[in-house]
VOBATI-640941 format. One record per residue (C-alpha): x, y, z. Coordinates in steps of 0.02 Angstrom, whole numbers, plus 50000, padded with zeros to 5 digits. Each point is the difference from the previous one (the first is absolute). Example, Ala and Ser with C-alpha at 12.3 -4.5 7.8 and 13.67 -1.06 7.14 Angstrom:
VOBATI-640941
<r X="50615" Y="49775" Z="50390"/>
<r X="50069" Y="50172" Z="49967"/>
***
This chain:
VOBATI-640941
<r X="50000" Y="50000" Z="50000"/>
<r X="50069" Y="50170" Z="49964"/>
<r X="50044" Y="50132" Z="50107"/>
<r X="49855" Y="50120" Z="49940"/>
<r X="49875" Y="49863" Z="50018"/>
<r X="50036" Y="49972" Z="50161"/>
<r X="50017" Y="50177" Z="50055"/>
<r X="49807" Y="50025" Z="49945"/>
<r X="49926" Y="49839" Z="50057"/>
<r X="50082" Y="50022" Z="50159"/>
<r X="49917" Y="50197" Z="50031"/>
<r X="49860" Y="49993" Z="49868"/>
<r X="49979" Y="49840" Z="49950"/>
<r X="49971" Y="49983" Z="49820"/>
<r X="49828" Y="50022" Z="50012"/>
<r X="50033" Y="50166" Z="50064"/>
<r X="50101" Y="50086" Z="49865"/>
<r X="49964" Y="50142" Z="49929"/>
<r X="50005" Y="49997" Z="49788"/>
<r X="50168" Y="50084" Z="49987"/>
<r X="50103" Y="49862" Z="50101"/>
<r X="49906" Y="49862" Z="49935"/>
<r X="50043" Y="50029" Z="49812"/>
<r X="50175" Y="50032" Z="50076"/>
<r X="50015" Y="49817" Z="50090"/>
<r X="49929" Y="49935" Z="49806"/>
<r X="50106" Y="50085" Z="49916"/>
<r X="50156" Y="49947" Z="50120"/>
<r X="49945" Y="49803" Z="49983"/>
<r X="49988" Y="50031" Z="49804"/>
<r X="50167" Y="50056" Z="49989"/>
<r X="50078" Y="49858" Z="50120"/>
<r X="49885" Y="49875" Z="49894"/>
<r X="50099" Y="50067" Z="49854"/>
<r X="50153" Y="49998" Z="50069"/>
<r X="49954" Y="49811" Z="50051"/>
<r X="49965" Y="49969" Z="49827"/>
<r X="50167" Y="50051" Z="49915"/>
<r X="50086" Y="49893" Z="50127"/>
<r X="49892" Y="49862" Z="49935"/>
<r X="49916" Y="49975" Z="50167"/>
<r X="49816" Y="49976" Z="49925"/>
<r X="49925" Y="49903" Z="50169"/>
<r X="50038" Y="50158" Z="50097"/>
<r X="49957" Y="50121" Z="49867"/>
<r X="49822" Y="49934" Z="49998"/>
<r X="49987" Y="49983" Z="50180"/>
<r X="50043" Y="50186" Z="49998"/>
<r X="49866" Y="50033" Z="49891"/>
<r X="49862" Y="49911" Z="50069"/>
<r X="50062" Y="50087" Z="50184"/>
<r X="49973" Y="50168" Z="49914"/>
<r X="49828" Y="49939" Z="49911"/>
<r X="49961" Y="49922" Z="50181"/>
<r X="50031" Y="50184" Z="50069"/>
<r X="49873" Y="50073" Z="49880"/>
<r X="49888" Y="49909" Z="50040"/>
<r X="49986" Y="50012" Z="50175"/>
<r X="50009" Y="50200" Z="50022"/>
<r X="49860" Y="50098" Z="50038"/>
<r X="50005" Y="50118" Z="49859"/>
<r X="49929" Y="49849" Z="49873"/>
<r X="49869" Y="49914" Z="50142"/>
<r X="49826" Y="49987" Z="49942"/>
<r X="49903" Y="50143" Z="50117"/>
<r X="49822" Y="50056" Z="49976"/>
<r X="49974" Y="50048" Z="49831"/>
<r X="49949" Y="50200" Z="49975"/>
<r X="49843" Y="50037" Z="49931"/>
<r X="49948" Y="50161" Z="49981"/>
<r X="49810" Y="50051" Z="50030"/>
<r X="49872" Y="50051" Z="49868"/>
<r X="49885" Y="50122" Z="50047"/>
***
């Protein structure tokens, strides 16, 4: 686990994150998935990935809340 990942789950929690240092913590597992990749290290390059996707989908910004409707009058 990385050191930013850890530094958030352990004060936020990754459910807590705000946009801006989510797409950070993405972007920072892309690039060490890419980095895994040129060293031929595929395993852990996909494991990265699906970490990151993992991420996504457990923050609050993409949870399913009560759906807006505005009135008619």
């Amino acid at each position: 686990m990385c050191v930013i990942t850890m530094c958030c789950t352990y004060f936020l929690g990754i459910e807590g994150m705000a946009a801006a240092e989510l797409e950070l913590v993405v972007m920072c597992k892309i690039e060490l998935s890419e980095v895994a990749a040129q060293r031929h290290h595929s395993a852990m390059s996909s494991r990265i990935i699906l970490m990151a996707l993992k991420m996504l989908q457990s923050s609050i910004l993409f949870s399913k809340t009560k759906s807006f409707s505005p009135q008619r009058k």
